[in-house]
N, CA, C and O atoms as a GROMACS GRO file, in nm:
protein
  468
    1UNK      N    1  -4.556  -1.299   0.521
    1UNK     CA    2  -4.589  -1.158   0.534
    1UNK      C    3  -4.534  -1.083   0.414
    1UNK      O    4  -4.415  -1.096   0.385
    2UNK      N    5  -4.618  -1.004   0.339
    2UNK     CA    6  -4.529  -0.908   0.276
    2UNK      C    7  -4.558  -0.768   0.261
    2UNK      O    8  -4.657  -0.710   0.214
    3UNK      N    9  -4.427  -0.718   0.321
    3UNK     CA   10  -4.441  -0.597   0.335
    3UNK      C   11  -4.295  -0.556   0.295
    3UNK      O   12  -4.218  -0.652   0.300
    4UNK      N   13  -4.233  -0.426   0.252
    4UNK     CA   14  -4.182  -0.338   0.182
    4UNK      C   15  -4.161  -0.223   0.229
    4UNK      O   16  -4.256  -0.157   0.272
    5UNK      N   17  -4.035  -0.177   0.231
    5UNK     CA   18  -3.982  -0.029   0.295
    5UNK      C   19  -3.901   0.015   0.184
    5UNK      O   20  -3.800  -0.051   0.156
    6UNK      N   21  -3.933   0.123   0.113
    6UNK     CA   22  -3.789   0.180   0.028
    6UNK      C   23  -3.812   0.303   0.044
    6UNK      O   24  -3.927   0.341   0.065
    7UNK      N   25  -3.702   0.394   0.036
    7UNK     CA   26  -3.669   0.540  -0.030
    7UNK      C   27  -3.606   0.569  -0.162
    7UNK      O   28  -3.513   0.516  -0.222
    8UNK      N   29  -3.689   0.678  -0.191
    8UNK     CA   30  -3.626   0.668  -0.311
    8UNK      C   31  -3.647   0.858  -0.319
    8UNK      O   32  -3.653   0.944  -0.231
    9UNK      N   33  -3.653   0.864  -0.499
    9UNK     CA   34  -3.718   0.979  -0.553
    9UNK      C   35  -3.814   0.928  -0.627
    9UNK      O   36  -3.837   0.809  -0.646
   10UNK      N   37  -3.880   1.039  -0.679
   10UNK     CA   38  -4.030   1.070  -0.760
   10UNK      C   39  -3.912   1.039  -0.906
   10UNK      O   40  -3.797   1.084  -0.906
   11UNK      N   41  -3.981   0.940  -1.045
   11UNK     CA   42  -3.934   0.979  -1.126
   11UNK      C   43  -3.993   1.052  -1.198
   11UNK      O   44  -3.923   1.088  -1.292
   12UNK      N   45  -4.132   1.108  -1.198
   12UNK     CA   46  -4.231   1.219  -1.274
   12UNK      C   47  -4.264   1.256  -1.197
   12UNK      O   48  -4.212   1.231  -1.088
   13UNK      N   49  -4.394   1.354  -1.214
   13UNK     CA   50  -4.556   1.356  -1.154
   13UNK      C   51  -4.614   1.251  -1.131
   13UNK      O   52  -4.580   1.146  -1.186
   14UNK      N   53  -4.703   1.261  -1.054
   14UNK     CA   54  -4.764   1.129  -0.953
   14UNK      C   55  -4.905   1.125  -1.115
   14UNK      O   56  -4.894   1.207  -1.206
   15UNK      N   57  -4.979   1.056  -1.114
   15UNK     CA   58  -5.050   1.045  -1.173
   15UNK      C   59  -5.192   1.028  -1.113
   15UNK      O   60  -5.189   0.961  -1.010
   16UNK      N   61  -5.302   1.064  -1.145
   16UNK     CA   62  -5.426   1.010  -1.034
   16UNK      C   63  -5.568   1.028  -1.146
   16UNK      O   64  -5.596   1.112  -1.231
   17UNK      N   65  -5.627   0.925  -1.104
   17UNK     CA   66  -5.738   0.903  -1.164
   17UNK      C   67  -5.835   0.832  -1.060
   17UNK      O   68  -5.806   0.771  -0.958
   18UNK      N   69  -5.969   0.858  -1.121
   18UNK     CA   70  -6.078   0.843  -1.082
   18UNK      C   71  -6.096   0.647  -1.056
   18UNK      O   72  -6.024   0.568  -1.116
   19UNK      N   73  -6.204   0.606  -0.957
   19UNK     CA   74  -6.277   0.470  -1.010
   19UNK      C   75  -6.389   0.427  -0.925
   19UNK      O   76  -6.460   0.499  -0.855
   20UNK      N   77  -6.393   0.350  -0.934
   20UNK     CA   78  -6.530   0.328  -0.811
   20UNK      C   79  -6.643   0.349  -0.900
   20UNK      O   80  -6.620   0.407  -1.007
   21UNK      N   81  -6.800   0.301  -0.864
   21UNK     CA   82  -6.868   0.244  -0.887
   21UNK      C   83  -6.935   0.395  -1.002
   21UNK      O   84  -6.970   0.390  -1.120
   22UNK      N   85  -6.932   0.527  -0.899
   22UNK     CA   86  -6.915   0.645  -0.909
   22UNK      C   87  -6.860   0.756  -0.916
   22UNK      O   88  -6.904   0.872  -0.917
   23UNK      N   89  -6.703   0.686  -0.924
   23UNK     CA   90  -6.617   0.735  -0.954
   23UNK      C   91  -6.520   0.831  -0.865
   23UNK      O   92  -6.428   0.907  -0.895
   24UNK      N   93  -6.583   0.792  -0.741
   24UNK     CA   94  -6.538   0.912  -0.636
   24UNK      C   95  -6.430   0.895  -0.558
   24UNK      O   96  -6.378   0.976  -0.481
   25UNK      N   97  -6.384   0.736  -0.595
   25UNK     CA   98  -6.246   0.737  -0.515
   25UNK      C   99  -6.121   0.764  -0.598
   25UNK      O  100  -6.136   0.756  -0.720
   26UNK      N  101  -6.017   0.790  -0.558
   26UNK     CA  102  -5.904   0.849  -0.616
   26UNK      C  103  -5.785   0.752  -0.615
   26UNK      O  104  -5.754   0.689  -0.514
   27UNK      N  105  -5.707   0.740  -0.753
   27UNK     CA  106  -5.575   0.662  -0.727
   27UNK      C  107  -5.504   0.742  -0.774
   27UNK      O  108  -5.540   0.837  -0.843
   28UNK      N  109  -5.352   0.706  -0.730
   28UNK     CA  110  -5.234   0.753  -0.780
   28UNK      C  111  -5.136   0.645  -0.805
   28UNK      O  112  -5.116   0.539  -0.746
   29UNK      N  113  -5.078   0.702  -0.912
   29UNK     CA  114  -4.951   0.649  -0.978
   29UNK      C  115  -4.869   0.686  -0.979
   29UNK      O  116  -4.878   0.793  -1.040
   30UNK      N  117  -4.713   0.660  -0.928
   30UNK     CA  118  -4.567   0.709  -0.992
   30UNK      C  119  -4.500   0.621  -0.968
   30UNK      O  120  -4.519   0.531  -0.886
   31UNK      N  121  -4.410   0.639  -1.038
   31UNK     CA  122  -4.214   0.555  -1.040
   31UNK      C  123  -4.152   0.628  -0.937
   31UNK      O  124  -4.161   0.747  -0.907
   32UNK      N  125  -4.082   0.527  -0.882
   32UNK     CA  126  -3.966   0.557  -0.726
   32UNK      C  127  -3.846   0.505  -0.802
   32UNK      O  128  -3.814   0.389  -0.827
   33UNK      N  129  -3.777   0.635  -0.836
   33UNK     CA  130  -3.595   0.554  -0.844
   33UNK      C  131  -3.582   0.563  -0.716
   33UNK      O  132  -3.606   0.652  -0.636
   34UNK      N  133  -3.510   0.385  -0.701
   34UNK     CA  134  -3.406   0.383  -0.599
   34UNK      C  135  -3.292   0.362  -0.615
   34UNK      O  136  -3.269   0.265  -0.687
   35UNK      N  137  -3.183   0.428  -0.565
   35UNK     CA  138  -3.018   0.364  -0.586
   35UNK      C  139  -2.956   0.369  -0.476
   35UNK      O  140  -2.945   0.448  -0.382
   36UNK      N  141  -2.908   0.244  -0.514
   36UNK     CA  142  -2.801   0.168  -0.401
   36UNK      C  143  -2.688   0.275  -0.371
   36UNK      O  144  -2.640   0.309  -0.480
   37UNK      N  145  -2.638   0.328  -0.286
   37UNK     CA  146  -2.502   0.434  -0.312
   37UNK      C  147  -2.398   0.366  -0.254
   37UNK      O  148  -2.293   0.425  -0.233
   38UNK      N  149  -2.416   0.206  -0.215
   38UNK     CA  150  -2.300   0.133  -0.202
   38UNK      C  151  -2.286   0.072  -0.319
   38UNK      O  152  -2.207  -0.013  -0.276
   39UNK      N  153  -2.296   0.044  -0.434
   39UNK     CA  154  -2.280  -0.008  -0.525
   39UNK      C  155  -2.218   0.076  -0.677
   39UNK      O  156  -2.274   0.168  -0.737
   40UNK      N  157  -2.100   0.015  -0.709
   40UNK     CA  158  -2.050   0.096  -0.782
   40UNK      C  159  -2.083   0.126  -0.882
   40UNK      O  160  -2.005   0.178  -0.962
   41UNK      N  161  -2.201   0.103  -0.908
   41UNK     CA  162  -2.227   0.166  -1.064
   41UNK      C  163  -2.356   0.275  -1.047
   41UNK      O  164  -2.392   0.342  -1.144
   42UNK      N  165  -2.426   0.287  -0.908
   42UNK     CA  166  -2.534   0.370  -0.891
   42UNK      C  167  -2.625   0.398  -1.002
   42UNK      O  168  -2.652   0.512  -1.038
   43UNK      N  169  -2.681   0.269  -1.065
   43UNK     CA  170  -2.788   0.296  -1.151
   43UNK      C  171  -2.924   0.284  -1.063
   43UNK      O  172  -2.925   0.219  -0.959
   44UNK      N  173  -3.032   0.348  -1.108
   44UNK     CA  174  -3.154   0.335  -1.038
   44UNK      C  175  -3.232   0.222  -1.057
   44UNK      O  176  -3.266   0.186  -1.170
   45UNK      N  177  -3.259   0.173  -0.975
   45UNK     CA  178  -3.381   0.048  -0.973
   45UNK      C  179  -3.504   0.106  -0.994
   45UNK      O  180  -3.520   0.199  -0.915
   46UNK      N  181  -3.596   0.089  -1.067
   46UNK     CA  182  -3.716   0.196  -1.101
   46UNK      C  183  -3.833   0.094  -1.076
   46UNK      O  184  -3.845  -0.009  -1.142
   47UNK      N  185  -3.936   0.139  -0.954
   47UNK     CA  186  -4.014   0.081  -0.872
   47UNK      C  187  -4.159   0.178  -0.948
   47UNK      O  188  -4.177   0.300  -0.942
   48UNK      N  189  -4.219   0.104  -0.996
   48UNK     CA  190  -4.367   0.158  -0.961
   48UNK      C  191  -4.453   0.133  -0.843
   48UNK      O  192  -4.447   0.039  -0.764
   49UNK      N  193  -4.524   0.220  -0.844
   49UNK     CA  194  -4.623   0.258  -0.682
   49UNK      C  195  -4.741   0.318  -0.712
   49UNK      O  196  -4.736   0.430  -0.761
   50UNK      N  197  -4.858   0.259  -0.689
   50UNK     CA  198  -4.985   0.253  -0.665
   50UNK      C  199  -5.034   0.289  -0.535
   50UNK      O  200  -5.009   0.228  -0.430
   51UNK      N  201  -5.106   0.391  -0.547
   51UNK     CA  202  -5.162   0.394  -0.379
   51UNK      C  203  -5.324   0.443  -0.441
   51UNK      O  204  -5.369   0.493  -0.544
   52UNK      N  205  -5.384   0.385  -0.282
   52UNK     CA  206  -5.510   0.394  -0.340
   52UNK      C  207  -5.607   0.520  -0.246
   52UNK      O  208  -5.539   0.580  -0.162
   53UNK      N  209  -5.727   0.554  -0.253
   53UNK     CA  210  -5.772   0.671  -0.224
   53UNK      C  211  -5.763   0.662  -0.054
   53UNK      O  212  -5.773   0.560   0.014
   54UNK      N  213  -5.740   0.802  -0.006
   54UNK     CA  214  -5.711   0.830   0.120
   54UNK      C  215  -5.591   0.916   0.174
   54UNK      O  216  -5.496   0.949   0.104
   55UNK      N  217  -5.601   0.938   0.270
   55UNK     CA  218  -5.448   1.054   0.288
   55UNK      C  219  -5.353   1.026   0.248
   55UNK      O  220  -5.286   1.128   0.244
   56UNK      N  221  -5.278   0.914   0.196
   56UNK     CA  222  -5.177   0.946   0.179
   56UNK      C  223  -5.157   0.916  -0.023
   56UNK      O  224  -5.053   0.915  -0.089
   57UNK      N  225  -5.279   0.900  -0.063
   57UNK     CA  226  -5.380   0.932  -0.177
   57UNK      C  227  -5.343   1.107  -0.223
   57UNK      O  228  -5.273   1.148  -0.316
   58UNK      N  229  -5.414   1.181  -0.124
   58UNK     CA  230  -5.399   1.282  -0.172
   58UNK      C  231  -5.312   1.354  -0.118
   58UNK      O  232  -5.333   1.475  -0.118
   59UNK      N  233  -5.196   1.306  -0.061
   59UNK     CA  234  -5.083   1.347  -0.036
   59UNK      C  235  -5.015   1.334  -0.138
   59UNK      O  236  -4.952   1.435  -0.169
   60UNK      N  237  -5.002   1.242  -0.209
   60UNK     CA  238  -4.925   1.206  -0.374
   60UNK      C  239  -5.014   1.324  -0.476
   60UNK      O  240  -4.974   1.376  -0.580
   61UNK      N  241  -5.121   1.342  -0.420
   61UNK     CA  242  -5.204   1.412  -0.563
   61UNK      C  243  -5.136   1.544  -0.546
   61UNK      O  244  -5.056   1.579  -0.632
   62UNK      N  245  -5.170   1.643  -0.409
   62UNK     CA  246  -5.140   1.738  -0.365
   62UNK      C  247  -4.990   1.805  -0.379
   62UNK      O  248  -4.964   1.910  -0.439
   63UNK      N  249  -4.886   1.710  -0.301
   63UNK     CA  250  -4.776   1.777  -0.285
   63UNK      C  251  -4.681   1.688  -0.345
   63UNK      O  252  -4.570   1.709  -0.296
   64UNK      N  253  -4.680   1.614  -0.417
   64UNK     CA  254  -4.521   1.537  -0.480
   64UNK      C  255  -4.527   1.586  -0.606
   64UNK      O  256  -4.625   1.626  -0.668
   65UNK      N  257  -4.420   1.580  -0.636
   65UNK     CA  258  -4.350   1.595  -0.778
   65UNK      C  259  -4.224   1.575  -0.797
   65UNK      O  260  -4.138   1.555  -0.712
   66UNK      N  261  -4.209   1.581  -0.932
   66UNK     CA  262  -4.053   1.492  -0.975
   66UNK      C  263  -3.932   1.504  -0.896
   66UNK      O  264  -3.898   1.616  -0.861
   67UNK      N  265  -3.876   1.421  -0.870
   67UNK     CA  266  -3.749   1.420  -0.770
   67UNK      C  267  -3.785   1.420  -0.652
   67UNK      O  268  -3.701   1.357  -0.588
   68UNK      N  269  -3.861   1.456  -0.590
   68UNK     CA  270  -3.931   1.478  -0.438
   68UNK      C  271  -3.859   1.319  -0.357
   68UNK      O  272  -3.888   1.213  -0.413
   69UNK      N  273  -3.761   1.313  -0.219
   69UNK     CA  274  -3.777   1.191  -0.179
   69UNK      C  275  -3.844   1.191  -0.102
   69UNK      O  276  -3.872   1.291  -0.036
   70UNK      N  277  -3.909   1.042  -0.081
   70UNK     CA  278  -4.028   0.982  -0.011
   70UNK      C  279  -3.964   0.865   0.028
   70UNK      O  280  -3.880   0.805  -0.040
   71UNK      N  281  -4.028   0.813   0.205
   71UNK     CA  282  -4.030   0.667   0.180
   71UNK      C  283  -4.177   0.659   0.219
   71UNK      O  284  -4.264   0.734   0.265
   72UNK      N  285  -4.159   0.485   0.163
   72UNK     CA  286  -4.306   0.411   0.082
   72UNK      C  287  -4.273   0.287   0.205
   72UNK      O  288  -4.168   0.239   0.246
   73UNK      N  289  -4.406   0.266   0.236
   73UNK     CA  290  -4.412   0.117   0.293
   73UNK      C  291  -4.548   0.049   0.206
   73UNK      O  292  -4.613   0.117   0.127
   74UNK      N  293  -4.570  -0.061   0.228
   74UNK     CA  294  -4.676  -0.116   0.127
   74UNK      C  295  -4.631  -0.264   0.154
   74UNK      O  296  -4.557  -0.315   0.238
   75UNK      N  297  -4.724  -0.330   0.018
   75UNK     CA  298  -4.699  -0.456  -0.001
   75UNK      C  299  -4.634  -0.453  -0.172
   75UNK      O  300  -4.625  -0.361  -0.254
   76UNK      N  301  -4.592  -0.611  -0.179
   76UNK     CA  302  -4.556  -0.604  -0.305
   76UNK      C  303  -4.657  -0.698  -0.435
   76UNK      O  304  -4.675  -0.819  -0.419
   77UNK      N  305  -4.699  -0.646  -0.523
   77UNK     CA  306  -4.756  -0.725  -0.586
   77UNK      C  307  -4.700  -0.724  -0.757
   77UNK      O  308  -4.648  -0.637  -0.826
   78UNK      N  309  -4.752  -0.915  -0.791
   78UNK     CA  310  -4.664  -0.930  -0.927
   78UNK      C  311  -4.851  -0.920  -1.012
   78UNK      O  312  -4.964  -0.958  -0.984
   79UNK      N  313  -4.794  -0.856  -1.105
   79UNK     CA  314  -4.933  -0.852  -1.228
   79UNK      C  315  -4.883  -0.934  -1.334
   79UNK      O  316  -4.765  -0.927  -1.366
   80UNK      N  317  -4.958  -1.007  -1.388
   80UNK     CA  318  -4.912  -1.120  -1.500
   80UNK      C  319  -4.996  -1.090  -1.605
   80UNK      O  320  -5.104  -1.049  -1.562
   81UNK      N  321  -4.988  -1.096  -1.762
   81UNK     CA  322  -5.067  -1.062  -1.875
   81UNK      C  323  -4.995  -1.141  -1.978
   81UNK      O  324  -4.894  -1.208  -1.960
   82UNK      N  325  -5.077  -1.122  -2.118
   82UNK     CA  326  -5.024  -1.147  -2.234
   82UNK      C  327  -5.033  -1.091  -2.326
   82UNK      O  328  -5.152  -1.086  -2.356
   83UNK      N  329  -4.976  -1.043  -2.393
   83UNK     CA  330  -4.937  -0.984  -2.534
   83UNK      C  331  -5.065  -0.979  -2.617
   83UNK      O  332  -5.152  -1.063  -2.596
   84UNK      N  333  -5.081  -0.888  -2.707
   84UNK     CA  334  -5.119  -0.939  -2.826
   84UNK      C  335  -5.029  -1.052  -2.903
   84UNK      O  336  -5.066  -1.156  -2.956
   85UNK      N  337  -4.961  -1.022  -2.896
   85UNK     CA  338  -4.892  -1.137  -2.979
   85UNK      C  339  -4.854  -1.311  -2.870
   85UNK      O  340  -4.777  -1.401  -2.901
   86UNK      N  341  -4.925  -1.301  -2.767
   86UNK     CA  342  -4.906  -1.430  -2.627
   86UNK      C  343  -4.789  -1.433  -2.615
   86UNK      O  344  -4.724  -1.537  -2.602
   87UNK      N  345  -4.729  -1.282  -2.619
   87UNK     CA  346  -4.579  -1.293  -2.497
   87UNK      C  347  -4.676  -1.287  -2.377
   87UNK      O  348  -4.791  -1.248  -2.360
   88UNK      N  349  -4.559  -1.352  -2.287
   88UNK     CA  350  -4.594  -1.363  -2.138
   88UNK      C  351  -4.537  -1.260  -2.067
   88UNK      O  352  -4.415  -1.266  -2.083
   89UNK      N  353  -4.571  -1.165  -1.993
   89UNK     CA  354  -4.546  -1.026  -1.934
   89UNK      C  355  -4.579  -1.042  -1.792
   89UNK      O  356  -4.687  -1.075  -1.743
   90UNK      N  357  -4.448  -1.008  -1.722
   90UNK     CA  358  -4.534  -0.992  -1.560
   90UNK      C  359  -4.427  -0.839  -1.526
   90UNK      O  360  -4.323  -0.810  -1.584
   91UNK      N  361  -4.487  -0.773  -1.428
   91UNK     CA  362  -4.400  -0.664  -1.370
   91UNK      C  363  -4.437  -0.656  -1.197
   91UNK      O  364  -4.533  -0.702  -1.136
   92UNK      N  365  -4.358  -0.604  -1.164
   92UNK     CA  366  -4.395  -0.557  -0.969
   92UNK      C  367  -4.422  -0.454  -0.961
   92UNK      O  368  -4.368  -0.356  -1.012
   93UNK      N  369  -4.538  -0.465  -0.874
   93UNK     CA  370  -4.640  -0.274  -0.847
   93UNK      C  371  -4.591  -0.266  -0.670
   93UNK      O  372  -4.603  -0.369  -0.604
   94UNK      N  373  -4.548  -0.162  -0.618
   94UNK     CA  374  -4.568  -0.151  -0.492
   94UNK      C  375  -4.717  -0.091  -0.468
   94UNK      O  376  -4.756  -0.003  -0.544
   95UNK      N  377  -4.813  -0.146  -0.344
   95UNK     CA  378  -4.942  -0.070  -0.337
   95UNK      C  379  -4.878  -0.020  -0.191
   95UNK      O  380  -4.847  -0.092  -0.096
   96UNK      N  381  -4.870   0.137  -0.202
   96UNK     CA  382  -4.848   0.152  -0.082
   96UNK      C  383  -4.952   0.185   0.027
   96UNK      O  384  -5.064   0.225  -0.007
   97UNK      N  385  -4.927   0.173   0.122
   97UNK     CA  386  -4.989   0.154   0.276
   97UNK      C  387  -4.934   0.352   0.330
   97UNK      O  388  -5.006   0.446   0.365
   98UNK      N  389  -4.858   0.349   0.321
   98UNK     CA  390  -4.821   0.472   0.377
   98UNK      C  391  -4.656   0.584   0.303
   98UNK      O  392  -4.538   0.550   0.303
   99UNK      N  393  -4.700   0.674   0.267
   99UNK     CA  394  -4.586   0.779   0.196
   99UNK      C  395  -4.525   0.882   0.322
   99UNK      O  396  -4.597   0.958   0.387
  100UNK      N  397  -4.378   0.866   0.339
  100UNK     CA  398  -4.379   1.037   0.382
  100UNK      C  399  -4.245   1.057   0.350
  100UNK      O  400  -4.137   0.999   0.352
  101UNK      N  401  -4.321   1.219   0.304
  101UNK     CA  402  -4.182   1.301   0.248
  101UNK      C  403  -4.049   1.340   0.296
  101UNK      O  404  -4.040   1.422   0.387
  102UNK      N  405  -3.992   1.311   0.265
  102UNK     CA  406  -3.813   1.356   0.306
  102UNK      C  407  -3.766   1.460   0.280
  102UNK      O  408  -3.667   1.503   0.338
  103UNK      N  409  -3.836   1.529   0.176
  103UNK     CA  410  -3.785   1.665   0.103
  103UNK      C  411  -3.816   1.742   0.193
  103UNK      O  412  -3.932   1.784   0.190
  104UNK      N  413  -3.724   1.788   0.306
  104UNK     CA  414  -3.790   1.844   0.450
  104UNK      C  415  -3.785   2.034   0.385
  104UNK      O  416  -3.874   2.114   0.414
  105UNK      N  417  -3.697   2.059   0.323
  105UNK     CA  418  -3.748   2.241   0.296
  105UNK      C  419  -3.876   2.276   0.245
  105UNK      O  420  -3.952   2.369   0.270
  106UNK      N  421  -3.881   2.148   0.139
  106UNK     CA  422  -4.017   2.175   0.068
  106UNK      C  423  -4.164   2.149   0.194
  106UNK      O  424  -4.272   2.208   0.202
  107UNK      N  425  -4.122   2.067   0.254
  107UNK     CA  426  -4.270   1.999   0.339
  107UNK      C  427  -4.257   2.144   0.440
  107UNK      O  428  -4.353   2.218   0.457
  108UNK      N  429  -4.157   2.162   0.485
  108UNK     CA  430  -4.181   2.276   0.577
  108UNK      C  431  -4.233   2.366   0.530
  108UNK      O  432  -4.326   2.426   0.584
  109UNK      N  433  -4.176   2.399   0.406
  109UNK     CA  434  -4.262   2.537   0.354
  109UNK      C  435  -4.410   2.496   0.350
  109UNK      O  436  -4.490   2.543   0.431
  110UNK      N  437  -4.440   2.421   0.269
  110UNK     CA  438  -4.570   2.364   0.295
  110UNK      C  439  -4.649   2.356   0.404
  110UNK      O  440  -4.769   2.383   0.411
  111UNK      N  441  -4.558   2.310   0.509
  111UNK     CA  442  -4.674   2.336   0.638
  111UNK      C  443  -4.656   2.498   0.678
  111UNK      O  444  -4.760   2.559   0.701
  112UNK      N  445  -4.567   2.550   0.684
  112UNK     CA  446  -4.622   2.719   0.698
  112UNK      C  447  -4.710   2.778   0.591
  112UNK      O  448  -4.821   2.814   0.629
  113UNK      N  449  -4.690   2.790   0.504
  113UNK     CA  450  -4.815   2.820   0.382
  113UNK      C  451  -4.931   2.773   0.461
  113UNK      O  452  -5.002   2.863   0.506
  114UNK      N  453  -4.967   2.640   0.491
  114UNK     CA  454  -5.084   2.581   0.548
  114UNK      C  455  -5.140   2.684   0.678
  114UNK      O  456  -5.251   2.736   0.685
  115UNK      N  457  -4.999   2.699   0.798
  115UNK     CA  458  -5.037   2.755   0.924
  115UNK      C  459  -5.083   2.865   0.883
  115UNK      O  460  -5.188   2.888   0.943
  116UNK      N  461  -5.042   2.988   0.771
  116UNK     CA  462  -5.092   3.056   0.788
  116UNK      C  463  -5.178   3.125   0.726
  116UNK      O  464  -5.194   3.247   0.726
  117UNK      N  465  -5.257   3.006   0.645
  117UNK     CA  466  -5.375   3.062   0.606
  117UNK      C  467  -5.483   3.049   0.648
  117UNK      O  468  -5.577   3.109   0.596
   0.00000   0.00000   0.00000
């Protein structure tokens, strides 16, 4: 099975672009620092995350931004390539399955803005 739970923060803006045959479905992109806060040196582990079109699609498009925490569930996947020059390159993408925000002042405000328009 693989599946994946982290929290973290936003390290930018989410990123999102177009694809599909016609272009009508939507992806997003961002980096998740995570840090250990049992570990004494608290450097961030820096996770990229892919999610693909759908609510929680345009939940990344809509309302995240830098620093924002989120947790991510998903799967994990390794991408493998080569160089121009035939270095061998692989990195880990999380594709997530589902986002939700932690940044509870901000989401609240957000859902009142929503209620009352």
């Amino acid at each position: 099975m693989n599946s994946i739970h982290l929290i973290g923060r936003l390290g930018g803006e989410p990123t999102c672009t177009s694809y599909g045959d016609d272009g009508g479905k939507r992806l997003g992109r961002f980096s998740l620092a995570i840090v250990d806060h049992k570990s004494a040196s608290k450097e961030a582990t820096w996770i990229l995350v892919t999610v693909f079109d759908g609510p929680d699609q345009r939940f990344a498009e809509q309302h995240l931004s830098k620093g924002d925490l989120v947790a991510i569930e998903g799967r994990l996947q390794q991408n493998r390539w080569a160089t121009e020059d035939g270095d061998k390159r692989t990195s880990l993408t999380v594709i997530a399955t589902s986002i939700t925000g932690l940044s509870l002042a901000k989401w609240q405000e957000t859902r009142n803005e929503e209620a009352s328009a």
